[in-house]
C-alpha positions in Angstrom: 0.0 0.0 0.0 1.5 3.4 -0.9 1.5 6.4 1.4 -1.3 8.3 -0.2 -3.5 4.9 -0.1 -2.7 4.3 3.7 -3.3 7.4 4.6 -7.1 8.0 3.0 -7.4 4.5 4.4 -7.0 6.2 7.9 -9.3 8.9 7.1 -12.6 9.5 7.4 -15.7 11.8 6.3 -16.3 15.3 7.7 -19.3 15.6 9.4 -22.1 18.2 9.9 -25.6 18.9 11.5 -28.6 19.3 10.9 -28.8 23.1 12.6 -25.2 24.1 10.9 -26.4 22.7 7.4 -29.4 25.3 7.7 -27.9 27.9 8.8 -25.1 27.6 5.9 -28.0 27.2 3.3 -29.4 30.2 4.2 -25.7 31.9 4.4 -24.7 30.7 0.8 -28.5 32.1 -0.8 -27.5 35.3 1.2 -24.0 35.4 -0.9 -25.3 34.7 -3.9 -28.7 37.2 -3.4 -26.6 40.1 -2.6 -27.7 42.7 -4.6 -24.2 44.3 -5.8 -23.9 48.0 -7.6 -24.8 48.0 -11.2 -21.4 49.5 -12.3 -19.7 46.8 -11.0 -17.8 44.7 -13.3 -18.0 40.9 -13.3 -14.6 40.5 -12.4 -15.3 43.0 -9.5 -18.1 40.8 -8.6 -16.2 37.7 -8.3 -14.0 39.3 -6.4 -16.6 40.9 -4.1 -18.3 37.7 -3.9 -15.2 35.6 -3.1 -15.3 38.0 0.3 -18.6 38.2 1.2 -18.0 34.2 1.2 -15.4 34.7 4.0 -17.6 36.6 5.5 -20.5 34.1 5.6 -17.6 31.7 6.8 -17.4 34.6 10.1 -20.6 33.9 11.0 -20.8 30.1 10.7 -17.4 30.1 13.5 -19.9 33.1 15.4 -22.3 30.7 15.8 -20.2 28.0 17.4 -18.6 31.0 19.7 -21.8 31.9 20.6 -23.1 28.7 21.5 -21.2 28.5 25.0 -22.3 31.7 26.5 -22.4 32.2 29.7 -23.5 34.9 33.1 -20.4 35.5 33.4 -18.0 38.4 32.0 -20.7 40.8 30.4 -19.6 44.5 30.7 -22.2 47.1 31.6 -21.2 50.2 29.4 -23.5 53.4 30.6 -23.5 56.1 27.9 -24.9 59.0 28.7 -28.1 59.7 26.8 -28.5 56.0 25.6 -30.0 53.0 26.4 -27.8 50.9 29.0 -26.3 48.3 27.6 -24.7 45.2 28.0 -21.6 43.1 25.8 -20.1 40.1 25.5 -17.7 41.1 23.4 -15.0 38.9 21.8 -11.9 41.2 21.5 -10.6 43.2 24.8 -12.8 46.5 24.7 -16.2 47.9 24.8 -17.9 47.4 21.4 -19.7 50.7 21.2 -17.6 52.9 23.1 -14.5 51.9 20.6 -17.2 52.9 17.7 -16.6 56.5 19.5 -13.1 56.2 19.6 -13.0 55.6 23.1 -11.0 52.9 24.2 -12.3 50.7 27.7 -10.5 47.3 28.2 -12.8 44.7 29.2 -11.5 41.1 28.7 -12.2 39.4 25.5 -14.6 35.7 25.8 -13.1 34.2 22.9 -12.2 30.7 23.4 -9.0 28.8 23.4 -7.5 27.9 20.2 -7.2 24.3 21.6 -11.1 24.1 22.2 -11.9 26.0 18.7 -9.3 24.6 16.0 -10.3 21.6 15.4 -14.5 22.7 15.1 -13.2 25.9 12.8 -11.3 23.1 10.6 -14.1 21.0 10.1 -16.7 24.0 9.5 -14.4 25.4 6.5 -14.9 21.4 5.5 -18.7 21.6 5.9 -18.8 25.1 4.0 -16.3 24.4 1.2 -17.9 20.9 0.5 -21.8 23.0 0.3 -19.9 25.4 -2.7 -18.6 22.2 -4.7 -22.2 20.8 -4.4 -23.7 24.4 -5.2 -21.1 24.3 -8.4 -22.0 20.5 -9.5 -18.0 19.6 -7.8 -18.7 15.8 -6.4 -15.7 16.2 -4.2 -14.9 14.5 -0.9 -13.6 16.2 1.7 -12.0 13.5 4.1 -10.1 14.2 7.9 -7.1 13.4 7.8 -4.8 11.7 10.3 -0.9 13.9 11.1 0.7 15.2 9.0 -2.5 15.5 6.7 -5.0 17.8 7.9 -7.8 17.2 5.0 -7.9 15.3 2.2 -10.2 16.4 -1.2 -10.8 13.4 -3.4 -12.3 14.2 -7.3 -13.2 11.2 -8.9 -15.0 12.6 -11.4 -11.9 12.5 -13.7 -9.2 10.0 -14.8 -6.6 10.1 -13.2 -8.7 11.0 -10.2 -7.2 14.2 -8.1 -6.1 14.0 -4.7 -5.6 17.2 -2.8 -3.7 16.8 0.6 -3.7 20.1 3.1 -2.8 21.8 5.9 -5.8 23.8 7.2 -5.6 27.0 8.8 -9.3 28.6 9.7 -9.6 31.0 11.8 -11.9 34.1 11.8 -11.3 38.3 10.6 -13.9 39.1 13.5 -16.8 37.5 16.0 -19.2 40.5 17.2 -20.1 40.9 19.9 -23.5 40.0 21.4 -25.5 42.6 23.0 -28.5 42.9 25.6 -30.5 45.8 27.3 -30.1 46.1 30.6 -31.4 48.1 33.8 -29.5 51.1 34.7 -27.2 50.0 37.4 -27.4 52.0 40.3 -25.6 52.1 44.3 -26.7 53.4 47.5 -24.7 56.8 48.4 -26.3 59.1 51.3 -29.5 57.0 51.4 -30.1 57.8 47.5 -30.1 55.4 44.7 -27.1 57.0 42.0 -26.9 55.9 38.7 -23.5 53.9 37.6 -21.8 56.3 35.5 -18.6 54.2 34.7 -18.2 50.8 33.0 -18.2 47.4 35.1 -18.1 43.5 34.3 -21.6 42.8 35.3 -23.3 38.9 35.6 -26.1 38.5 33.3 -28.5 36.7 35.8 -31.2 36.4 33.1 -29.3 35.6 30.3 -31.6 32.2 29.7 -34.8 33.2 27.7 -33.9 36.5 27.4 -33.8 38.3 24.2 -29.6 38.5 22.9 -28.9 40.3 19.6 -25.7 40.5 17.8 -24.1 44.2 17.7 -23.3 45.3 14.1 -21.7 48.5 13.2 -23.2 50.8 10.8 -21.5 53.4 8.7 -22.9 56.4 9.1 -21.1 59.6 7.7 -23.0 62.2 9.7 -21.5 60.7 12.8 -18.4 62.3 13.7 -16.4 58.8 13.9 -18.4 57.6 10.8 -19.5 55.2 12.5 -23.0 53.9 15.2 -24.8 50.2 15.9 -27.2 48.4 15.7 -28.8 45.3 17.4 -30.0 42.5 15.2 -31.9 39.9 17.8 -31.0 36.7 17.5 -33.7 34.8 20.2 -32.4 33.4 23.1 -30.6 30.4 24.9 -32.9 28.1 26.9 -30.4 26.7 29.2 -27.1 25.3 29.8 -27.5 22.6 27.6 -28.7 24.3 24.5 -25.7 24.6 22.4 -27.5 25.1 19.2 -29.5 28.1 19.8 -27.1 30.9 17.9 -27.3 28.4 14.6 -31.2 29.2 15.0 -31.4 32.6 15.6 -28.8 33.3 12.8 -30.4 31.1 10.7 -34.0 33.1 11.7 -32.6 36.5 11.0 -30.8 36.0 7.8 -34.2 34.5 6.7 -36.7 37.2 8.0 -34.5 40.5 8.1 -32.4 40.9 4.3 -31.1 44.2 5.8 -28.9 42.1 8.6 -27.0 40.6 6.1 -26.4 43.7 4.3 -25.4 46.2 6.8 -23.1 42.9 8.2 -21.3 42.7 4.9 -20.6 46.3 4.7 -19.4 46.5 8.2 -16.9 43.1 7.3 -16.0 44.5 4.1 -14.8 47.7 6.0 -13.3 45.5 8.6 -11.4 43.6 5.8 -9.8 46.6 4.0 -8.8 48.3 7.7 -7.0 44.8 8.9 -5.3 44.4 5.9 -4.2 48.0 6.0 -3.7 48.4 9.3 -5.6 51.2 9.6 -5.5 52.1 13.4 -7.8 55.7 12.9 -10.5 53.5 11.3 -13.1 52.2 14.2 -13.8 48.7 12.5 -10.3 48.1 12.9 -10.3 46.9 16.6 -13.0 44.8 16.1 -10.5 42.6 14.0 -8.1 39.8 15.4 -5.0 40.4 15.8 -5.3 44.1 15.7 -2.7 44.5 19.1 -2.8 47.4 21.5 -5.0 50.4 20.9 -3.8 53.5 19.5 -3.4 55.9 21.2 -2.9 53.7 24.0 -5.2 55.1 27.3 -3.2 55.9 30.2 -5.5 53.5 32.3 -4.8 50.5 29.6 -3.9 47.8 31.8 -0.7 46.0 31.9 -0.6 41.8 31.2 -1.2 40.1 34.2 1.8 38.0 32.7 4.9 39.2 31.0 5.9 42.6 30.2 4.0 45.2 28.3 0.1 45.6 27.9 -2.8 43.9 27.5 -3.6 43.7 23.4 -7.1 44.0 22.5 -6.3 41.1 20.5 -3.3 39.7 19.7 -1.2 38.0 17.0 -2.3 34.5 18.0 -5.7 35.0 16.7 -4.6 36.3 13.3 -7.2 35.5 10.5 -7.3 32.5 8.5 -3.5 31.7 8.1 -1.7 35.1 8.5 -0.1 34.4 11.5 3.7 34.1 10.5 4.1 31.2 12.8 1.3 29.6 11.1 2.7 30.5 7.7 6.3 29.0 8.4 4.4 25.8 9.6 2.1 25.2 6.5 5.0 25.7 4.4 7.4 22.6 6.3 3.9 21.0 6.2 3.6 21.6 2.2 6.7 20.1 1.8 6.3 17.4 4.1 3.2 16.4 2.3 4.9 16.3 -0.9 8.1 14.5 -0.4 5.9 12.0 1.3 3.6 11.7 -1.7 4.5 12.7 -4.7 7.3 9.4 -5.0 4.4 7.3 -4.5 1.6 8.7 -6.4 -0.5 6.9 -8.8 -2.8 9.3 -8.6 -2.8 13.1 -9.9 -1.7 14.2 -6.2 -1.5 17.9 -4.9 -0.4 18.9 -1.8 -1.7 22.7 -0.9 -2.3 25.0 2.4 -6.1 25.6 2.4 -8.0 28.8 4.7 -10.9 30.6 4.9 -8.9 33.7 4.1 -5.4 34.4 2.1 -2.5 35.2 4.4 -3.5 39.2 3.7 -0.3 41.3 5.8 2.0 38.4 5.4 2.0 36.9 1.4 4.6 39.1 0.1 6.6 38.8 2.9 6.5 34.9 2.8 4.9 33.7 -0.1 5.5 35.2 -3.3 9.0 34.2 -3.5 7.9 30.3 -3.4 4.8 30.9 -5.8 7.0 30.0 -8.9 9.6 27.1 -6.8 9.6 23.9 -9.0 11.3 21.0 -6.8 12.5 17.4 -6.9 14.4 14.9 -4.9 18.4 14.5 -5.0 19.4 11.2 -3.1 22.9 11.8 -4.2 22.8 15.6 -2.6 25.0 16.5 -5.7 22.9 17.9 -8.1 23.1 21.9 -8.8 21.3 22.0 -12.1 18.7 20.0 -13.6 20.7 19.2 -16.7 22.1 17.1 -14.0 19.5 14.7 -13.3 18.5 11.6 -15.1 16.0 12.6 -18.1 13.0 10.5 -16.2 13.6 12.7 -12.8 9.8 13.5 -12.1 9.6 17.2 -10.9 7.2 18.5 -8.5 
């Protein structure tokens, strides 16, 4: 048995539920409804459309972030003049304050990338194999066993195509969810005073009560271009109902057309402000791996470990695969895969890096230069040119 036999032997089907496999229907008709400006070219289109897929891609992971919320580590944000509100936001700051330009830590609920990677993994699975079925592709999309993350299998030609990766998935942004609140108040001179200053809060109501997802909305009369808006998204019945953010997404992508609108714009704005790192623009700190605000508050807290300050979110949560440590291992990984493979193949075998979004800061720096690398084996360790090799030297 060769190598690439063995290890789709070992492998085994992707799998998916009935609550993500509706909310990803109604994700992919939102894509390809969006009603994009007439002037547009088709080539502008595509490439429009090619993001607003990574965006839908956001909001699958939001759903599987949102599923584990808890009482705990809410932040009660009291602007004067609005509604009290409260966040459980998923970078290090208040959501609507930052929309103000306002910076107030409050510590991010994302989960550990240990708990996450493997579910974001095999949701880019789940949502890539629903495009080759939306585009007639029969392809099967397999987990893999070290050092193969996925396998894509395309028998549909001869010699069937075998694609074996290293995934990297990992989200541009998870908003934060939102709920009204009372206006929190403390005793002073026998006299009930109104909370005027920000505070982790516990959300003893949290089951069956309303939660909606905070969007920003661009809005050039504000002077920060910026406000919000709650989109409700039901509510979670109790500890053990994990599947109640597929629903409500699912239910407001279906009944309310504007939420997936205004969401796009806001990711779209997001997506140009990462990739520039455009510190003055407000959607930029809702982004991971977007570091420590600037300015930088006097009050900004220092890490509880280490030297420095806390980020709002740092490096490790970089999108898709541009974290550089990330980058450096796919590209051992690429290489891995091939010299493992390609000897043996039998097959039309390709060995690739696949994510939910290109490595946007970091190609250049890393990938260009290896775009146009063509490669082969040397068991002699002598060969300098390929003139040098034996006419029947397979190349890769």
């Amino acid at each position: 048995m060769t190598w690439i036999a063995e290890k789709i032997t070992n492998a085994y089907p992707i799998f998916s539920v009935s609550d993500e496999n509706a909310l990803l229907d109604v994700l992919l008709e939102s894509v390809y409804g969006y009603r994009f400006p007439a002037d547009l070219s088709q080539d502008e289109i595509q490439k429009l459309r090619r993001r607003l897929l990574a965006a839908a891609f956001d909001l699958m992971v939001a759903a599987e972030y949102y599923r584990a919320v808890g009482h705990l580590r809410w932040v009660y944000c009291p602007i004067p003049g609005s509604e009290p509100m409260a966040y459980y936001p998923y970078t290090s700051l208040c959501p609507r304050c930052v929309l103000d330009g306002k910076f107030y830590f409050h510590q991010a609920n994302k989960p550990s990338s240990g708990s996450i990677g493997a579910t974001t993994s095999r949701l880019l699975g789940v949502f890539m194999k629903a495009l080759f079925e939306r585009h007639g592709r029969k392809i099967e999309i397999l987990r893999g066993s070290e050092p193969v993350d996925s396998i894509f299998l395309d028998k549909s030609t001869e010699p069937h195509v075998y694609l074996f990766a290293e995934v990297k998935s990992a989200p541009l942004v998870t908003l934060p969810l939102a709920m009204t609140t009372e206006r929190l108040t403390f005793e002073e001179d026998q006299a009930a005073v109104s909370l005027q200053t920000h505070k982790e809060v516990t959300m003893i109501n949290l089951y069956k009560t309303s939660t909606s997802i905070f969007v920003p909305i661009e809005s050039p009369n504000m002077p920060s271009g910026w406000v919000s808006k709650n989109f409700p998204i039901g509510n979670k019945e109790d500890e053990k109902d994990s599947a109640w953010a597929y629903r409500g997404l699912t239910n407001l992508l279906k009944s309310d057309p504007s939420f997936f609108q205004d969401y796009s714009k806001f990711w779209l704005a997001a997506f140009d402000a990462y990739g520039a790192l455009a510190k003055l623009r407000p959607v930029f700190w809702f982004t991971n791996a977007c570091g420590q605000p600037s300015p930088r508050p006097a009050d900004w807290p220092k890490r509880s470990r280490g030297d420095g300050h806390e980020s709002i979110s740092d490096s490790k949560t970089s999108v898709g695969m541009d974290r550089t440590d990330d980058i450096k291992k796919s590209i051992y990984q690429v290489l891995k895969l091939g010299a493992e493979g390609k000897p043996s193949q039998d097959t039309k075998y390709l060995v690739g890096i696949v994510s939910n979004i290109h490595a946007v800061r970091h190609f250049d720096e890393y990938l260009t230069a290896l775009k146009d690398i063509v490669w082969t084996r040397d068991e002699t360790g002598k060969v300098i040119q390929a003139s040098q090799l034996p006419p029947d030297t397979a190349l890769f």
